[in-house]
C-alpha positions as CSV (number, residue, x, y, z in Angstrom):
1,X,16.9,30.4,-27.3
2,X,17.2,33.8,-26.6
3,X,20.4,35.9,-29.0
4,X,24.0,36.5,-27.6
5,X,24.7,40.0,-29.2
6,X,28.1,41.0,-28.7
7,X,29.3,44.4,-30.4
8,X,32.3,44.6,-31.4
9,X,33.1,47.6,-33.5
10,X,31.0,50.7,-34.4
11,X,27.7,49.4,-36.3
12,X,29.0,45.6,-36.2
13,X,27.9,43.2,-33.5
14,X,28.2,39.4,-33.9
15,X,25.6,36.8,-33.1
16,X,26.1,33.4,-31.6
17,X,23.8,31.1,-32.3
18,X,22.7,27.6,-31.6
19,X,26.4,26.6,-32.7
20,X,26.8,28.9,-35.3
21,X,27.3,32.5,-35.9
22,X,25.9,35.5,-38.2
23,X,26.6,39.1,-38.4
24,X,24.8,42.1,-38.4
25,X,26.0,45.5,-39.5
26,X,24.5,49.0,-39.1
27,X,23.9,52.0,-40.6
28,X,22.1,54.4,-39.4
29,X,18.2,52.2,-39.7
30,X,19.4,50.1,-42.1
31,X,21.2,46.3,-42.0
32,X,23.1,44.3,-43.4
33,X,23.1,40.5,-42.4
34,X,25.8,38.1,-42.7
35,X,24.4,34.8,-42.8
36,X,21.3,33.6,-40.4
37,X,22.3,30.5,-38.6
38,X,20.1,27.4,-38.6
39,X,16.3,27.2,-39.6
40,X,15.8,26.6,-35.6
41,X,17.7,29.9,-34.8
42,X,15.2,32.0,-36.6
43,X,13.6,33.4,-33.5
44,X,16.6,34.1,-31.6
45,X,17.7,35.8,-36.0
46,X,14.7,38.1,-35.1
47,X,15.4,38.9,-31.5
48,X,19.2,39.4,-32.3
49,X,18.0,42.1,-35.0
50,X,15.8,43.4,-32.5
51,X,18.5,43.9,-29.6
52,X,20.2,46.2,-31.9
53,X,17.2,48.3,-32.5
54,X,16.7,46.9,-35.9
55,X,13.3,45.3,-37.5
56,X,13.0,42.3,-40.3
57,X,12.0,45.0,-43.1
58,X,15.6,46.9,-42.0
59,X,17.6,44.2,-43.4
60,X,19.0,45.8,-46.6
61,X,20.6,42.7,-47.7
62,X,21.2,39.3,-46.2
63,X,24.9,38.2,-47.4
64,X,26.2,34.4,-47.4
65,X,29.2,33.4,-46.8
66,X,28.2,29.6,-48.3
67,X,25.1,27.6,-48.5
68,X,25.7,25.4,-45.6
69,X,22.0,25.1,-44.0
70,X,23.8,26.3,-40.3
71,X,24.4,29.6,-42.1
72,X,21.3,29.6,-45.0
73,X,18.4,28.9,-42.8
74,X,16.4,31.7,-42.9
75,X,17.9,33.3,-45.7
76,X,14.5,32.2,-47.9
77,X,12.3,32.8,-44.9
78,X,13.4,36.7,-45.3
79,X,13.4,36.8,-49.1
80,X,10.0,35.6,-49.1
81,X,8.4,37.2,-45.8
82,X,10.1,41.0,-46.6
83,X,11.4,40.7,-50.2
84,X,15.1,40.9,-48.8
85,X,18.0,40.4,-51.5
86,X,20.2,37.0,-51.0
87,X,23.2,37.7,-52.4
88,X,26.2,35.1,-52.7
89,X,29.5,34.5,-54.8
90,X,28.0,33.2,-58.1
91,X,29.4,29.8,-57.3
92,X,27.8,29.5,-54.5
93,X,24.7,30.5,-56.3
94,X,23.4,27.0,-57.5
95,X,24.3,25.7,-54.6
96,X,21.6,28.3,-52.3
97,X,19.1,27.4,-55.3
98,X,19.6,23.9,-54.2
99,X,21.2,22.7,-57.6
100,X,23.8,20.6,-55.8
101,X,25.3,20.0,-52.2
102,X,28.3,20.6,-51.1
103,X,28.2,19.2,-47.9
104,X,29.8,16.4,-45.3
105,X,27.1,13.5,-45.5
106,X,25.6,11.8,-43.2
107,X,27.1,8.4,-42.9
108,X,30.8,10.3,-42.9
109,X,29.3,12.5,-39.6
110,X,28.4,8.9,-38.2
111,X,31.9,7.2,-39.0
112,X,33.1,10.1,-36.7
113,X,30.3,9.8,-33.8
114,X,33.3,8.8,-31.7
115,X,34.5,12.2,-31.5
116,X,33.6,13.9,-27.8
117,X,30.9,16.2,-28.4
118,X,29.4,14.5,-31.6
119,X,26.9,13.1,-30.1
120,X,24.6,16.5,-29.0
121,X,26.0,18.2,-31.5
122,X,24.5,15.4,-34.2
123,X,21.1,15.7,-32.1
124,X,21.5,19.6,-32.2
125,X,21.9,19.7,-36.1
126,X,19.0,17.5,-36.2
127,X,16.7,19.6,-33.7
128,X,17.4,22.8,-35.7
129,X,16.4,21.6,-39.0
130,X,20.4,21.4,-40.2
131,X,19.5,18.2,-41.6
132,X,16.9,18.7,-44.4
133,X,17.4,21.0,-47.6
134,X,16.5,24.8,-47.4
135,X,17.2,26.2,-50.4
136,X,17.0,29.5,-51.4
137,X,14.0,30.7,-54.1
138,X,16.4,33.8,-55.8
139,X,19.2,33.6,-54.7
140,X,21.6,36.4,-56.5
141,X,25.9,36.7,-57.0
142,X,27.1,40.4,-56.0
143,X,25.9,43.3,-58.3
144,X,29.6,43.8,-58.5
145,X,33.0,44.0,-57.5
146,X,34.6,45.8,-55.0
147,X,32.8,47.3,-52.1
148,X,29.0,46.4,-51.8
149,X,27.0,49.4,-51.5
150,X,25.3,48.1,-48.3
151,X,25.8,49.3,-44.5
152,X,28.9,48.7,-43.6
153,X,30.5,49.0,-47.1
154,X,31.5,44.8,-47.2
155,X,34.1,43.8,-50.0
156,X,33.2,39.9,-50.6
157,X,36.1,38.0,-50.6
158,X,36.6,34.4,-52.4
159,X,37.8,31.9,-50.7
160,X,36.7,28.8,-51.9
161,X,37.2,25.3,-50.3
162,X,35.2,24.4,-48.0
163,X,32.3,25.2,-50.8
164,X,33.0,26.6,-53.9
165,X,32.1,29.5,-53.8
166,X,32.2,30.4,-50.3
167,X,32.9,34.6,-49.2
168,X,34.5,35.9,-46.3
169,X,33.8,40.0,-46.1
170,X,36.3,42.1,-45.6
171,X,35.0,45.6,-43.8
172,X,38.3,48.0,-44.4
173,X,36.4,51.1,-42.5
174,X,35.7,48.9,-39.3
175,X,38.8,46.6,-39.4
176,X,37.1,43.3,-39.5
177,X,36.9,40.1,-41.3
178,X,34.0,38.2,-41.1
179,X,35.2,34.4,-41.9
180,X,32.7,32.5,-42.3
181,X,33.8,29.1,-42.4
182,X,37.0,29.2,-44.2
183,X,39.0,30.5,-40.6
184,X,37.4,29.6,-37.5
185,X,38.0,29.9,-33.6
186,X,36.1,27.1,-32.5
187,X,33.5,24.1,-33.0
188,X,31.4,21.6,-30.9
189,X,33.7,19.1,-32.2
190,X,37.6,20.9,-31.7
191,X,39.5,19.9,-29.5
192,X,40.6,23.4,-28.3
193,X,39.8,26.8,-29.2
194,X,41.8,29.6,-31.0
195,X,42.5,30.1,-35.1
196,X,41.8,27.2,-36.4
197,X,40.3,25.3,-39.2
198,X,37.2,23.2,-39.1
199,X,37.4,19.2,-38.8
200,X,38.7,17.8,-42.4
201,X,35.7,16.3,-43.0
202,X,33.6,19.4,-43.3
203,X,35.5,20.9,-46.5
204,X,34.6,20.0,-49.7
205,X,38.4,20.4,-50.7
206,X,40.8,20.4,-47.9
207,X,43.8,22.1,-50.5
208,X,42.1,24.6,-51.3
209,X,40.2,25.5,-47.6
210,X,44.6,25.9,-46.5
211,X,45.2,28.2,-49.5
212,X,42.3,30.3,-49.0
213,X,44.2,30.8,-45.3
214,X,46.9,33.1,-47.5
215,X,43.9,35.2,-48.6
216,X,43.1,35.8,-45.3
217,X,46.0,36.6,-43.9
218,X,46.6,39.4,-46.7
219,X,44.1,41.0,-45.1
220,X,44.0,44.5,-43.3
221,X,42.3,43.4,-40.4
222,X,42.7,43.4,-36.8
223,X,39.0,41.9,-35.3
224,X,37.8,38.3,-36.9
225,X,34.2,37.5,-36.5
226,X,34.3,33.7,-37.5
227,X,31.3,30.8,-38.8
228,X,32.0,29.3,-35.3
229,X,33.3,30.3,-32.2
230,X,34.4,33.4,-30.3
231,X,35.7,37.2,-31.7
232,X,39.4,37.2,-32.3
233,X,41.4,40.3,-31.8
234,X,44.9,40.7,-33.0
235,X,45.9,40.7,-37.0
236,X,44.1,38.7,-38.8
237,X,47.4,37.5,-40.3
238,X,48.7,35.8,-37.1
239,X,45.5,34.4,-37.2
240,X,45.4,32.6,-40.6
241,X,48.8,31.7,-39.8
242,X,48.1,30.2,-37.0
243,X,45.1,28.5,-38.5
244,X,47.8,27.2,-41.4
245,X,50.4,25.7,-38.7
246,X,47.9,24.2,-36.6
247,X,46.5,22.0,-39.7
248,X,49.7,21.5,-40.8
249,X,50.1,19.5,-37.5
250,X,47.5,17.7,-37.7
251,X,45.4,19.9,-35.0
């Protein structure tokens, strides 16, 4: 599978995946990497980062927004192969290491097999490897608060529900929000597309996944690179707001 690169603000270009996302942000020959899709994606990781005129050894950091193995999966392979930094919220640290899992399991993805699209997207999780464990050897919270001294300056952001300790990253100087999975736009298994939560079943606690929509939404953002699905433009209020009524509804 070859990489979708689509740039969408100076030194910022966002990656689709085999049904996932990650981010990569420049500065001058240096990277920084927002998550890495599924162990499967890795080649079209490396060809994304080599699209944008980057190598492996470029990668300054690799940042998680949570240890989900759609958005983990070659997080080690980099550690490991060029001695790259994984850094997390230090919640969400354990769970890289492997400690725990915070995850939907597997008989709860089969009780909702019924859903249209489940089906390829079950045999797709399974082809890529999103199946087994792929913990991280190192894996290391944020040297500190506030902006990260890495290319493009991120701010992590908690916004814990669907893990823990999952991160969004704010990027004040670009106007962008990467989301990660805690505001989406869509999924193999949504109904439609736009703002939008994930399926329930995904999030370890649904309350909390809805109140991290109000962090959001404070915000000073107008482009939102999500976990899954297209680049929103417009305020990234309207779209947490969105996100909030459509659950609300039931959507």
């Amino acid at each position: 599978m070859s990489a979708d690169v689509r740039q969408v603000a100076d030194g910022t270009y966002l990656v689709h995946g085999g049904h996932t996302n990650w981010v990569i942000l420049t500065e001058g020959d240096a990277v920084t990497l927002v998550d890495t899709g599924y162990p499967g994606d890795r080649r079209a990781l490396l060809d994304s980062l080599a699209r944008v005129g980057a190598a492996p050894e470029a990668v300054t950091a690799v940042l998680i927004t949570h240890a989900h193995n759609d958005h983990l999966g070659s997080a080690e392979y980099l550690s490991a192969a060029h001695g790259t930094p994984v850094h997390l919220h230090e919640a969400e640290v354990p769970h890289a290491r492997g400690d725990f899992l915070q995850q939907v399991s597997v008989p709860t993805v089969l009780r909702n097999s019924w859903r249209p699209g489940a089906l390829p997207w079950i045999a797709h999780v399974v082809r890529s490897g999103g199946a087994a464990r792929h913990p991280v050897t190192d894996p290391r919270a944020f040297p500190g608060p506030g902006a990260l001294d890495l290319p493009g300056r991120p701010v992590p952001v908690h916004t814990p529900g669907h893990t823990d300790g999952h991160c969004a990253y704010h990027l004040p100087d670009r106007g962008v929000v990467v989301s990660g999975d805690a505001l989406v736009t869509g999924h193999a298994l949504a109904r439609t597309g736009g703002p939008q939560l994930l399926p329930g079943m995904f999030h370890h606690d649904r309350a909390r996944t809805l109140a991290s929509l109000d962090v959001l939404g404070r915000l000073d953002a107008d482009v939102l690179l999500p976990g899954h699905g297209p680049v929103h433009r417009g305020p990234v209020a309207d779209a947490a707001r969105r996100a909030r009524e459509r659950a609300l509804r039931g959507g």
